[in-house]
N, C-alpha and C positions, 0 to 999 in steps of 0.2 A: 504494500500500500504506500501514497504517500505521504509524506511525515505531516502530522496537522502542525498550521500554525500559531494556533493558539496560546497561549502562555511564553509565546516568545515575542520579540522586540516587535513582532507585527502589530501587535493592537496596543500599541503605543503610538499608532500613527495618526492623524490628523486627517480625517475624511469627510468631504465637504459636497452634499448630495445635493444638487438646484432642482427646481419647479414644477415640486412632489405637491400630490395630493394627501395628505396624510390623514388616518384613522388613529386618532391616540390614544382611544380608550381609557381615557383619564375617568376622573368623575362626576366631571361634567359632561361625559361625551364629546369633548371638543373635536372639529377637523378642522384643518388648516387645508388652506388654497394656493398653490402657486408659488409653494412655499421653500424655505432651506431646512436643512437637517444636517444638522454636525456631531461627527465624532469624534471624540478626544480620550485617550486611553483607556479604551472601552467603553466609552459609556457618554451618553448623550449629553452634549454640552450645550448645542444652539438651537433653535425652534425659530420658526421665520423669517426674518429677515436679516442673515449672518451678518458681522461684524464686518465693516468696510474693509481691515486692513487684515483681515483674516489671512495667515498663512497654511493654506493644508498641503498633506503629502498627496492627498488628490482629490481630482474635484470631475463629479461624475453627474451628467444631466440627467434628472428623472422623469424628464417632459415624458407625459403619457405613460407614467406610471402611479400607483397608489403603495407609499407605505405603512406598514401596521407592523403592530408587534407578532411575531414569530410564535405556529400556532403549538401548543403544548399538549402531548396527547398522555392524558389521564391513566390508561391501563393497557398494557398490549404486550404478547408473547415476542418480540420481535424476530425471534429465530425461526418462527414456525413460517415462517416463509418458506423452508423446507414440505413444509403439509399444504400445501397453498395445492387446491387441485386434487387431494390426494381424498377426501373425505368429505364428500356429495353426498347432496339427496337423503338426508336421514336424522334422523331423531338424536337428542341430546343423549340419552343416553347410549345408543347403539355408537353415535358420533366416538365418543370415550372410549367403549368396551371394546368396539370391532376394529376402529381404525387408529385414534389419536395415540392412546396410550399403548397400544402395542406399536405402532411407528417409532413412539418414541423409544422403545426398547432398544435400538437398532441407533441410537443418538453417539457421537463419539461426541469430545470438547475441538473438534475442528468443524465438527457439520454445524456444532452452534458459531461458533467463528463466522466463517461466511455464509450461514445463514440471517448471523444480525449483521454482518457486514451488505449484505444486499438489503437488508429492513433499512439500513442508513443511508444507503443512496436512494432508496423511495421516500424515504421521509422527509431528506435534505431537497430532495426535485418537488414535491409538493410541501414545502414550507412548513416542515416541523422541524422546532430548534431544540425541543427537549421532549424526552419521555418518558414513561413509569415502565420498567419494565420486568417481568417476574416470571421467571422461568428457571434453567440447570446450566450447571459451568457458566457462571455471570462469572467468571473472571475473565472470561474469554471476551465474555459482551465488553466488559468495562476496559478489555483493549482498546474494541471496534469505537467505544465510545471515546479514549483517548486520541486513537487515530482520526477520527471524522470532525473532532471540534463544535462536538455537540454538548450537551447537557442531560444528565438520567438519575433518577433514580431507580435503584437496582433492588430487586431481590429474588434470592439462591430458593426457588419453592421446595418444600422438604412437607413431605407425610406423616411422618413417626408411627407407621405401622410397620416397620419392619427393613432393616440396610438393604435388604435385595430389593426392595420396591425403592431406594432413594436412586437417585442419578447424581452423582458425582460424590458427592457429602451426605450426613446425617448433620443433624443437629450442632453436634458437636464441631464437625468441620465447618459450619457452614460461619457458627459463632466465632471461629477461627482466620472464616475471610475476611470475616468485618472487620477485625481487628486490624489484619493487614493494609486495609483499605483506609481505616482510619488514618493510617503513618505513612501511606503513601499517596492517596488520592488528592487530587487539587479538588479546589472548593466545585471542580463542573460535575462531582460524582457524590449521591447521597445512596447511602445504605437503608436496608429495611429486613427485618426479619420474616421471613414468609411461608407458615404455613397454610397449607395450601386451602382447606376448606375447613367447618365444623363437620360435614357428615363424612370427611374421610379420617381427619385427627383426633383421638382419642384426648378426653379431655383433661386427665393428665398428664399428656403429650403439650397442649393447648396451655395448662398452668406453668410449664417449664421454660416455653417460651417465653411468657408474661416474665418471669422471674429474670433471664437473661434480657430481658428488654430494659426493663431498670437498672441491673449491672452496667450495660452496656450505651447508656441513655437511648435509644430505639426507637426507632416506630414499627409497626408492624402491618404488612399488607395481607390480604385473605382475603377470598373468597365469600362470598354470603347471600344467601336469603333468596336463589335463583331460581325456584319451582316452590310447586304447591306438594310437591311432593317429599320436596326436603324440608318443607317446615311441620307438614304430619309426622316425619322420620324423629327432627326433633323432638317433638310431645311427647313420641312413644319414648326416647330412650330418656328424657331429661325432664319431662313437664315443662319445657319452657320453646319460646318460638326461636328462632335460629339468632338472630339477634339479640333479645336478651341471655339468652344461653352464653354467646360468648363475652357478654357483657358483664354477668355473674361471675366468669371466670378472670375478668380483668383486661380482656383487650384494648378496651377504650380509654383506659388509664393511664398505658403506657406513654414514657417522654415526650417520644416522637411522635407521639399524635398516630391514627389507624386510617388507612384505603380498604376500607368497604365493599371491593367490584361488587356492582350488580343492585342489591337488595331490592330484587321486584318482588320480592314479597313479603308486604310490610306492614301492618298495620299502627293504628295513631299512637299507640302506647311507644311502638319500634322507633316512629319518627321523631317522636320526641325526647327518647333514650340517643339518637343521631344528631341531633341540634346540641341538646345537653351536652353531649362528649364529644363536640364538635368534630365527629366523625364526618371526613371524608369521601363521596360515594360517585365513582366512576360509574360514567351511562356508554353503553357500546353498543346503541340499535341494531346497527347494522348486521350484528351476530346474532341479538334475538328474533330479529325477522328472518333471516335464513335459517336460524335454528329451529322457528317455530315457536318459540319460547315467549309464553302469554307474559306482557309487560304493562302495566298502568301509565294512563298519563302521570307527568311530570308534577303536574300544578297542584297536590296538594305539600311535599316534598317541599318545593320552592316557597309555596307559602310559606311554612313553617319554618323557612329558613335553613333547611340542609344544604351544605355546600356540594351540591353537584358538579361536578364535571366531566368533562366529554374524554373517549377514546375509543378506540378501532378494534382493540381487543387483537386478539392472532390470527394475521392472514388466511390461517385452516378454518376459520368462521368468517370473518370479513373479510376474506378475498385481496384486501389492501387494504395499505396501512394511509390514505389519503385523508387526511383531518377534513380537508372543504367537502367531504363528500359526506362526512360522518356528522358536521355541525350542520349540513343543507337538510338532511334527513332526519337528525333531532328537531326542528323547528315547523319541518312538514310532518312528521308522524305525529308529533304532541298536538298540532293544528287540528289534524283529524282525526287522532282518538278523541281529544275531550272536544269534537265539534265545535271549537272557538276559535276562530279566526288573529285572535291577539294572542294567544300561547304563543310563547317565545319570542317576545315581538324584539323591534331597533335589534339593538346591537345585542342583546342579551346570549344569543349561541356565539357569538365571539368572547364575549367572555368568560363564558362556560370552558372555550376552547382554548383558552388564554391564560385569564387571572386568578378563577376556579380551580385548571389544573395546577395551578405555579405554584398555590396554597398547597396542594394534596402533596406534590413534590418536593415541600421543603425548601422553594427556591419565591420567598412572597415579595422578591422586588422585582421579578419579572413580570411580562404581560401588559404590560403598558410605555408607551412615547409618550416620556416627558424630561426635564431638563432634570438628569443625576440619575436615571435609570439606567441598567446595562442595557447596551445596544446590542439588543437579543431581536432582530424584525428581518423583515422578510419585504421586496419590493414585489406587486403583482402587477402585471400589464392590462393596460384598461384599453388598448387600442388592438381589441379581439371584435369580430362580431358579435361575440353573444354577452360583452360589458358594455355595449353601447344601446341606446342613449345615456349620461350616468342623470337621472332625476336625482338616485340616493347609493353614493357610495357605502355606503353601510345595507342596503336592499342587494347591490351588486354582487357586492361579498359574501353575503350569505346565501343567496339564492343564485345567482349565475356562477362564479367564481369556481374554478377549477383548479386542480391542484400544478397541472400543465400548466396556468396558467404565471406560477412564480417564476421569476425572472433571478431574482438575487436574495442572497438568504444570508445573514450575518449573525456571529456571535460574539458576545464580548470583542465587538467592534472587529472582528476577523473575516473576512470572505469563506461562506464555505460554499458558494455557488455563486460564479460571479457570472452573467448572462448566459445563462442557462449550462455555464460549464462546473463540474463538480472541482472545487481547488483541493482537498484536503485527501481524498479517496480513489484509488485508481479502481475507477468504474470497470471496464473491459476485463481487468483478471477478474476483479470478485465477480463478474456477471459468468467468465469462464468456471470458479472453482465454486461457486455458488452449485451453477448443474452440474457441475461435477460428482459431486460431494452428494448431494439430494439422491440424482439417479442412483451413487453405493449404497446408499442408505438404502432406500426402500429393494434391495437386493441383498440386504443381508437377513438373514438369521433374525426374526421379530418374536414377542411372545407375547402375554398380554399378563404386564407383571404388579397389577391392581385394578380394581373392580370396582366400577359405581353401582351405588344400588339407592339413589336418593328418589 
């Protein structure tokens, strides 16, 4: 790959963007017209009308462009780019038992390699600058993540039913990478402890982790509340719904605060135990519509104040990892299940996509253009056919807007796509050892080395 340039003398440079339409997502919703945008060692120094005697190291016209902050995707496998294709047409849990997890059996720590190494060149071409992402061998991801000049938080998902069902680590090692990661990781990389569900973790597997999450100051991400069938599983084994259950046990507690994926099945006592521990809850339509998987509108969640936010979940359900595709989709599905035309309205799924995830991530200065923010954004071309006429750049965005459509993608003031070329990752091998790699896989030796039964 090539070497990112992030944390070196590059984003020390002085970049001086002309005659941007800009989406700042402040909180006023401000947008700026025709406007400047400067950066200065990483991180946004000027907003419209630059300094006359401004010296930058470069100065780049954005006529017929719009920039926004850099969309942050909430929860996603990013390696399973490998399953992408592999596991059609079927049921949640047929999806698990017949295809995902016995594929997975067959995973070496290189197939996750350029597996998230292709997750990163899709996510950097359609304008994602950081993501949650919680799968096996994340040391390998948290390469792809050093190499690409991206932003993540990581977490190593672990079972605790047993070593031959873990992939890579148990418990113990995985408490082991953190550690590593803490004495070696620059501030673009957050940790998380991740077990993987309540209906596969045994709940004193569940209290052990709570206990190293305090040790270790922690958050922890999991799985939750995703059928009707896991929250009857619940009652039976526990008397309690899947969310208080692990709420009893102390999830919510922990330092680092908890990612919630999912919790479509929730009731008002749940949502209010979610606001209270200001639990985090990634939404990934996209996968519950293909998976079939019965979902409620958003609007009473939101009322209440749960910090929802947006993501793509793993390519082996969402097909891709495109945030514009995933924030377009949450805005029109919530429209038409609760037959309200104002669900989701303005700018609201950009921030979902944005400021929402940046919270669940641990990164809460991101997701907004304003003067002292890291220059985490992304420019998009507005001179397509299908973003013209602009009535409402923020309507554009959310409803026309394509992930094709980013032109330039920046972190901590670093190019990591600069007109539509990727600067940081050498696309052409990973797209080579990507199929590479995928096609051994699904040719070795698979078995199916744990079993859903929610």
């Amino acid at each position: 790959m090539k070497t990112s340039m992030t944390g070196s003398e590059n984003n020390m440079a002085m970049i001086h963007i002309r005659n941007l339409e800009i989406v700042t997502l402040d909180k006023d919703g401000t947008l700026l017209h025709d406007s400047d945008l400067v950066v200065q060692d990483g991180r946004i120094a000027h907003l419209g009308s630059a300094p006359v005697d401004l010296q930058p190291d470069e100065v780049i016209d954005g006529g017929g462009k719009v920039a926004m902050p850099g969309l942050i995707n909430g929860h996603c496998h990013s390696p399973m780019t490998f399953e992408r294709g592999w596991a059609e047409d079927l049921p949640f849990d047929r999806w698990l038992n017949e295809k995902i997890w016995v594929g997975e059996s067959a995973l070496t720590s290189d197939d996750v390699y350029w597996g998230a190494a292709l997750a990163a060149c899709e996510m950097i071409r359609s304008g994602t600058v950081a993501y949650n992402d919680k799968y096996f061998y994340m040391d390998r991801v948290a390469e792809v993540v050093r190499a690409s000049g991206m932003k993540a938080a990581l977490t190593w998902t672990i079972f605790g039913i047993g070593e031959e069902t873990e992939m890579g680590r148990g418990l113990d090692g995985t408490v082991e990478w953190i550690k590593e990661m803490h004495e070696t990781s620059e501030e673009r990389i957050r940790t998380f402890l991740g077990p993987h569900s309540p209906y596969i973790c045994p709940p004193e597997f569940l209290s052990r982790i709570v206990e190293y999450a305090h040790e270790l100051g922690q958050g922890i991400h999991i799985h939750l509340a995703e059928s009707e069938g896991q929250v009857k599983q619940s009652l039976e084994r526990y008397g309690l719904r899947p969310v208080q259950h692990v709420d009893s046990l102390g999830i919510f507690d922990v330092p680092g605060g908890c990612v919630a994926a999912h919790c479509l099945v929730i009731d008002d006592t749940d949502t209010r135990i979610l606001v209270e521990k200001d639990v985090h809850v990634p939404h990934c339509p996209i996968t519950y519509m293909k998976l079939a998987m019965p979902f409620p509108p958003l609007e009473a969640r939101l009322n209440a104040g749960v910090n929802v936010c947006l993501g793509t979940d793993g390519p082996a359900s969402n097909a891709d990892m495109d945030m514009f595709a995933t924030l377009r989709q949450t805005a029109l599905i919530h429209k038409y299940q609760s037959l309200n035309p104002e669900m989701i309205p303005g700018d609201m799924a950009l921030r979902m996509a944005t400021q929402n995830s940046a919270r669940a991530l641990g990164f809460d200065d991101m997701g907004v253009i304003e003067i002292g923010a890291p220059a985490d954004l992304i420019l998009v071309n507005l001179d397509a056919p299908h973003m013209r006429p602009i009535h409402s750049l923020v309507a554009n965005l959310v409803h026309s807007a394509k992930g094709a459509d980013v032109t330039d993608v920046m972190v901590d003031g670093c190019w990591l796509m600069r007109a539509r070329e990727l600067k940081t990752l050498d696309e052409e091998r990973i797209l080579y050892e990507a199929e590479r790699h995928a096609q051994a896989m699904v040719q070795r030796g698979m078995s199916q080395v744990r079993e859903y039964k929610g």
